[in-house]
C-alpha positions in Angstrom: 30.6 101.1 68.9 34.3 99.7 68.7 37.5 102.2 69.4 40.6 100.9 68.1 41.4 97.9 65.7 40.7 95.1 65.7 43.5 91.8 64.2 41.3 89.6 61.8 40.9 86.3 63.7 43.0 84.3 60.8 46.1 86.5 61.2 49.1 85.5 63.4 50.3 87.4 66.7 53.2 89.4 66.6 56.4 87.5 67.6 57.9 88.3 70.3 60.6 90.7 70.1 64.3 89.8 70.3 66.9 91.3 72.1 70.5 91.6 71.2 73.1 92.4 73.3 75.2 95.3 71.3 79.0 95.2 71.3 81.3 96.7 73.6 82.4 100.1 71.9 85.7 100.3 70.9 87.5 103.3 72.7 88.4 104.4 69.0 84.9 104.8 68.3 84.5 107.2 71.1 86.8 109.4 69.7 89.9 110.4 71.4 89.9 110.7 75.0 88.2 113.6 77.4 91.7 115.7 78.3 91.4 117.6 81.8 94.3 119.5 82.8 95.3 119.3 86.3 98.5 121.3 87.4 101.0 123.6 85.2 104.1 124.4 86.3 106.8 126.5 84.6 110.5 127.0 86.1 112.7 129.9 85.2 116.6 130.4 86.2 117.9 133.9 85.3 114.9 134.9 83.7 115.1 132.0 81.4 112.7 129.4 81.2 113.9 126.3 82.0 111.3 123.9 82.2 107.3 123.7 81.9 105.6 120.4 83.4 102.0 120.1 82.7 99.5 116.8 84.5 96.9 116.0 82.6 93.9 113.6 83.5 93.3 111.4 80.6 90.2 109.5 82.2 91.6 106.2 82.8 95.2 107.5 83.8 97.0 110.7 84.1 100.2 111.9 82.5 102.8 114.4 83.1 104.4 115.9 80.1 107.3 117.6 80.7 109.4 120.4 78.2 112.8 121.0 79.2 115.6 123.1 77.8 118.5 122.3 78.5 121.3 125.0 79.7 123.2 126.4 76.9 120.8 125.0 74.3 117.4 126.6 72.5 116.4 122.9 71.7 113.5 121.8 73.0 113.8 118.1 75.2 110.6 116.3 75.6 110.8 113.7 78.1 108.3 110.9 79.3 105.5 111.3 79.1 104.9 109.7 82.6 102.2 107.7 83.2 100.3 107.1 86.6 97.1 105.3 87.4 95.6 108.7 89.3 95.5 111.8 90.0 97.3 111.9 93.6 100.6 110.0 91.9 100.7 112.6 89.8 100.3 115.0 91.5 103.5 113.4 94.0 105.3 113.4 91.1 105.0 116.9 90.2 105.6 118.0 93.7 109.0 116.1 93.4 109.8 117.5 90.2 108.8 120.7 91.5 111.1 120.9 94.5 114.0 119.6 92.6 114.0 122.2 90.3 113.5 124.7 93.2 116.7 122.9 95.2 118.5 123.6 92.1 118.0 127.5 92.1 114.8 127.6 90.0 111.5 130.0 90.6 108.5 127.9 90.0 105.2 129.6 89.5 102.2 128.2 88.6 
């Protein structure tokens, strides 16, 4: 008794199969990047908020974004973004921002 079946002997193997290597993906494929927010910092003078910087790891790179407003004025100023290759430049340059603003008569809370 046979289990199974059994090729008829006048039909051809099965070719071997081939493999293709697949594209890189395109990062615009992936969708837009995985955001991870890092440090917020807002900085008040008077009771008036002055500035708000926010670093944000972006995967590849991080960025600070800062909003300022400038004295005397209700506009919004968006400078930079800046761009660093990790998380510990950032991070250097928030701590300078940070204790610029402070030297300049600003609280700073987190």
């Amino acid at each position: 008794m046979r289990f199974g079946r059994s090729a008829p002997r006048d039909e051809q193997p099965a070719a071997p199969i081939e493999h293709h290597e697949l594209p890189p993906a395109l990062p615009e494929a992936l969708g837009p990047p995985v955001e991870r927010e890092l440090l917020v910092r807002r900085a008040q003078k008077d009771g008036r908020l002055v500035a708000v910087l926010r670093a944000v790891d972006r995967g590849g790179e991080c960025v600070v974004e800062a909003e300022v407003y400038p004295n005397g004025s209700a506009e919004l100023v968006r400078p930079g973004p800046y761009t660093f290759e990790d998380q510990r430049q950032a991070s250097a340059f928030m701590t300078e921002a940070v204790s610029a603003l402070m030297y300049l008569g600003c609280d700073v809370q987190a």
